[in-house]
C-alpha positions in Angstrom: 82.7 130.0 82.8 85.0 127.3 81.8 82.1 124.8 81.8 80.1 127.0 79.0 83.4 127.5 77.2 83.3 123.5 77.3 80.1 123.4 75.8 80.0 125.8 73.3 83.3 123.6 72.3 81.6 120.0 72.4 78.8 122.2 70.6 80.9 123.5 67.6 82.3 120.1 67.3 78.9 118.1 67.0 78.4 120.7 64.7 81.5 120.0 62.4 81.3 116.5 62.8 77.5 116.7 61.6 78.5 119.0 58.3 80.9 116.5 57.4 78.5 113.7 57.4 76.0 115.5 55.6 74.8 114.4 52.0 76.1 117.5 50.5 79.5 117.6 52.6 79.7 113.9 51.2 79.6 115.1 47.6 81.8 117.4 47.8 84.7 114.9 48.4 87.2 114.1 46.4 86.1 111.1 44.5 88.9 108.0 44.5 90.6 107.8 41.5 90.3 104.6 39.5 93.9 102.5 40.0 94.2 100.0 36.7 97.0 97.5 36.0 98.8 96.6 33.3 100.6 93.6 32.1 103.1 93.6 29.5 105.6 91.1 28.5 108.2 92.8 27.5 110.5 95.4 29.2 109.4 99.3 29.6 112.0 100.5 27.3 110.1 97.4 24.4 106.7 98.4 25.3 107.0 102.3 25.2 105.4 102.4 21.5 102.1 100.1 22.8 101.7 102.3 26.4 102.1 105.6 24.3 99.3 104.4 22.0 97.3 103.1 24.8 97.8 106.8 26.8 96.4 108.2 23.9 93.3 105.8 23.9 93.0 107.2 27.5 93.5 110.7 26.9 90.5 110.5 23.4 88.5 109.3 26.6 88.9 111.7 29.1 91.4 109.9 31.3 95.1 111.3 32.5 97.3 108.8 33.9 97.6 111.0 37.8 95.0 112.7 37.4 91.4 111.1 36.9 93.1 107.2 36.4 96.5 105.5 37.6 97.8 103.2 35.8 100.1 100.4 37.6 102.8 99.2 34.9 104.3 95.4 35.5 107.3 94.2 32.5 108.4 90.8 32.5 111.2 91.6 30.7 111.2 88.9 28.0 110.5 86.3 30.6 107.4 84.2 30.7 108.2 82.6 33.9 107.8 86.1 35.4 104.7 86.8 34.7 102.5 84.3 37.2 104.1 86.6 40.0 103.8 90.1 38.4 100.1 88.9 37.8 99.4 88.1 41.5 101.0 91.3 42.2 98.7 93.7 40.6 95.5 91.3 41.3 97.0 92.3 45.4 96.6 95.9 44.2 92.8 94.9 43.8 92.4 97.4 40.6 89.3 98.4 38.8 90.8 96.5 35.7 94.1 94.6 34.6 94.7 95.6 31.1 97.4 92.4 29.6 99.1 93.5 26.9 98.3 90.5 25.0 97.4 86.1 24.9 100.3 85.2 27.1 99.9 88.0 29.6 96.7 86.9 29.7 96.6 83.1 30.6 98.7 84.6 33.8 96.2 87.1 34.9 93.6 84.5 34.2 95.2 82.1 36.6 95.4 85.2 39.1 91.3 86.2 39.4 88.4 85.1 38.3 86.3 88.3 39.5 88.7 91.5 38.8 87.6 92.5 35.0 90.9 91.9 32.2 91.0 93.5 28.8 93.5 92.3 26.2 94.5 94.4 23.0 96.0 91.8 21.2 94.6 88.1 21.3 95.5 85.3 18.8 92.5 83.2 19.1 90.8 83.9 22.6 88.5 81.1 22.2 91.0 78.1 21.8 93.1 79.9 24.0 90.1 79.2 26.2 90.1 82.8 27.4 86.8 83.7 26.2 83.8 81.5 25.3 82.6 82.7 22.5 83.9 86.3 20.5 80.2 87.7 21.0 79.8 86.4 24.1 82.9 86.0 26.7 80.9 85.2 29.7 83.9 86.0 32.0 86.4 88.4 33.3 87.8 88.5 30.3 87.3 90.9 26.9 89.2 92.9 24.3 90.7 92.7 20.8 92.1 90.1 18.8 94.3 90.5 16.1 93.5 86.8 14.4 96.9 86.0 13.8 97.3 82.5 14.2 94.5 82.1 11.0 96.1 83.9 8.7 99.1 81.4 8.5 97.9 80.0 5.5 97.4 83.3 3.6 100.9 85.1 4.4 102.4 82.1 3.2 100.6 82.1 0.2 101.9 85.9 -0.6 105.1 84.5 -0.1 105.2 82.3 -2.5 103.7 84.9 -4.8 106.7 87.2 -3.6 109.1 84.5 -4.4 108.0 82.0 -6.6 111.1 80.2 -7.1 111.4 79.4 -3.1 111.0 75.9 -2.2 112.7 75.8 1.1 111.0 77.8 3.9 112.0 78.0 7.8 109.6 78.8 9.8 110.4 80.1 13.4 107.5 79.8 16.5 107.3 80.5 20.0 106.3 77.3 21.8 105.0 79.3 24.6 103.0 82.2 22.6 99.3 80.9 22.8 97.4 77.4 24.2 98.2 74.1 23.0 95.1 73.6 21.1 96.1 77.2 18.6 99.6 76.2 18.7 98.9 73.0 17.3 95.8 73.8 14.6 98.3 76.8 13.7 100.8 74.7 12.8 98.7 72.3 11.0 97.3 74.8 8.8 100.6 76.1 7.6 102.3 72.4 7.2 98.8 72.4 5.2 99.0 75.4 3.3 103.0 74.7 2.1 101.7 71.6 0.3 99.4 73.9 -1.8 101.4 76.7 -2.4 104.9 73.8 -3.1 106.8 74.4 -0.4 109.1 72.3 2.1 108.5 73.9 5.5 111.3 73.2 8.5 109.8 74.8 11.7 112.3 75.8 14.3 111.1 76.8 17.7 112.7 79.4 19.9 111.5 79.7 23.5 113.2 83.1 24.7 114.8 86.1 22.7 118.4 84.2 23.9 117.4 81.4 21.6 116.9 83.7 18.1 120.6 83.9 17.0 121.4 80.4 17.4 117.7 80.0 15.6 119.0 81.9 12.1 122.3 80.7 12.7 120.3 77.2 12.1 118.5 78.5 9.0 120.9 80.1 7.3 123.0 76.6 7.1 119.8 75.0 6.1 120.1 77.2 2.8 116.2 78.1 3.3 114.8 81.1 0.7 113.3 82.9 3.6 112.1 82.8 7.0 108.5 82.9 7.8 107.8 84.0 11.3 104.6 82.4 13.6 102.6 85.5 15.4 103.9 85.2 18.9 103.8 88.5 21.2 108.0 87.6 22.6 108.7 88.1 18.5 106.6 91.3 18.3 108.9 92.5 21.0 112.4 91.5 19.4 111.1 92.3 16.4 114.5 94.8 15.5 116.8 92.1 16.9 114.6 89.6 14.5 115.1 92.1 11.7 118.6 92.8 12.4 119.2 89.0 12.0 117.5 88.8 8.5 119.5 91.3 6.9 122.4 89.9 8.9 122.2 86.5 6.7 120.4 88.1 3.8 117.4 86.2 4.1 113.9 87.4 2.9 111.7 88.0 6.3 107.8 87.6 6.3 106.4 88.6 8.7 103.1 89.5 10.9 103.0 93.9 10.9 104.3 96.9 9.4 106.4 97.9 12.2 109.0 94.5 11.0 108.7 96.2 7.5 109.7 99.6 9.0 112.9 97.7 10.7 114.1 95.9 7.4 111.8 92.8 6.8 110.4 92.3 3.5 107.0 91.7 3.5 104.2 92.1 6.1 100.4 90.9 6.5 98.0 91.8 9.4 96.0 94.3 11.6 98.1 97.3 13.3 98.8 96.0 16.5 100.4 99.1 18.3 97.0 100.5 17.8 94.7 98.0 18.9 96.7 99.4 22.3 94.8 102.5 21.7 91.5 101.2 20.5 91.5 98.8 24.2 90.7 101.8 26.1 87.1 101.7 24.8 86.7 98.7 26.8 88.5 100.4 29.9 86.1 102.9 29.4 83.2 101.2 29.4 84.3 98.6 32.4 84.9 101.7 34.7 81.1 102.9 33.9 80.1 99.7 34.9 79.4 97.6 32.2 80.6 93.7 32.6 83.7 92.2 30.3 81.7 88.8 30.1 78.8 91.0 28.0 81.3 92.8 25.7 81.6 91.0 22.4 85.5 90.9 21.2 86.4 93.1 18.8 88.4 91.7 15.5 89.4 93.9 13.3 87.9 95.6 10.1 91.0 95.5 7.8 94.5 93.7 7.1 97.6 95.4 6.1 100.2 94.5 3.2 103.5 96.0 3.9 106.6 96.0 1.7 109.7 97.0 1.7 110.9 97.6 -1.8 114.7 98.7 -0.3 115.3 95.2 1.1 113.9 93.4 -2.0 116.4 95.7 -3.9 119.7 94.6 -1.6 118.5 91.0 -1.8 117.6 91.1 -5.6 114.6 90.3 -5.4 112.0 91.9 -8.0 108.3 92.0 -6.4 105.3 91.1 -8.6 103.8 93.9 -9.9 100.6 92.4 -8.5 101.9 92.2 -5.3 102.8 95.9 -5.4 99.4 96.7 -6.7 97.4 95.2 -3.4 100.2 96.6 -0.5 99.1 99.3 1.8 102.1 100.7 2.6 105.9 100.8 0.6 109.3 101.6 1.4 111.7 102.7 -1.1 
């Protein structure tokens, strides 16, 4: 008796064992959720604005951060020499993807892996940066947007001399550390270029952390310069209220690279919306977790440039915009 009740339990068992292995058994697990990473380089608190965006890219896609996807969030808080470790540490994590938020997160991840796929939202110039190979072509790990901002130097300060015409003296403040030495450089070349033509003397001042931006206007302001031009660098986009709080502080004009540093008090604005090139990034999530390749997606640049002005600051500062100006902006505050 208690050697059948022993094999009609090894029997039930094998039996078990074999409806778990079975094809259909198989399908009905529960399939393993996709884990991505993400690299940002500011703080959480900074970066809320670009995650919300890029949630929503997510959710116009199907995916629910928990649910179907997990995203893994690294900050390095404002510092640059942070983000070689917080790279390694989600290329550990072996994801499906790293998403980094933008050109500096990038060269980090890019020094991490060579095999786990990367998508950018916001790249100055991927190909000098040597991130890509070509725009249509990566041929890498790496993909995504780029917001072009280190070419259009030349033609913001062009509008600002068109805003103020009777400005001669112009600092211009730039993140060493934003992009590759080879942007960095022709970027700089093209606006030392480009103040020649419009008639302008041009004193660059370089800040390398957030730390470095009061002593940076501090500078400015005792050079008696018309306004401050700032170079596209994603530790700026971060600060940008501190940046804006220190324009109005010494009532200097502030040009600068998207709306949201008009929305905080600076006067004039040129570029692509960068918070939602956050959003439009998940199309390439998208597409890497159904199994297409970053090196065969051709990076995206964007369709349309913003002018941004904000007619209340012109109006503390006493400055009268050109009615032509007014006529091309996109967007106004009163």
């Amino acid at each position: 008796m208690t050697g059948g009740v022993m094999q009609r339990r090894e029997f039930l068992a094998l039996i078990g064992a074999a409806v778990a292995w079975s094809p259909l058994a198989r399908a009905q697990q529960p399939k393993k959720v996709p884990q991505i990473g993400f690299l940002t380089t500011g703080s959480i608190e900074q970066t809320r604005t670009s995650m919300a965006a890029f949630h929503q890219g997510l959710r116009e896609r199907g995916y629910i951060d928990g649910e179907n996807i997990i995203v893994e969030l690294r900050a390095a808080d404002s510092k640059a020499e942070q983000l070689p470790a917080l790279a390694s540490d989600l290329v550990r994590l072996n994801p499906a993807l790293i998403v980094a938020q933008n050109s500096l997160a990038a060269r980090a991840v890019q020094q991490a892996t060579k095999s786990i796929p990367v998508v950018v939202p916001v790249m100055g110039d991927p190909v000098e940066d040597g991130l890509v190979a070509s725009i249509a072509r990566p041929g890498g790990n790496i993909t995504g947007l780029t917001f072009i901002g280190p070419q259009l130097v030349p033609k913001r300060l062009a509008q600002l001399k068109e805003a103020l015409p009777k400005a001669s003296r112009i600092a211009a403040i730039w993140h060493p550390a934003a992009y590759g030495k080879t942007t960095t450089q022709g970027m700089i070349s093209a606006a030392e270029s480009a103040s020649k033509t419009v008639g302008v003397h041009l004193q660059l001042i370089a800040v390398q952390d957030p730390d470095g931006l009061g002593e940076a206007f501090s500078a400015l302001a005792g050079a008696r310069a018309d306004a401050v031009f700032l170079f596209p660098s994603p530790m700026f986009f971060i600060a940008r209220k501190r940046i804006a709080d220190l324009a109005a502080e010494h009532r200097l004009p502030l040009f600068a690279i998207g709306k949201e540093f008009v929305q905080l008090g600076a006067l004039l604005s040129y570029g692509a919306d960068i918070i939602d090139l956050n959003r439009l990034s998940t199309d390439y999530v998208d597409k890497i977790l159904k199994g297409a390749k970053p090196g065969d997606l051709p990076v995206e640049q964007p369709t349309k440039y913003e002018l941004f002005i904000n007619l209340k600051t012109a109006k503390t500062l006493g400055i009268e915009v050109p009615a032509a100006l007014l006529a091309h902006a996109d967007g106004v505050i009163e």
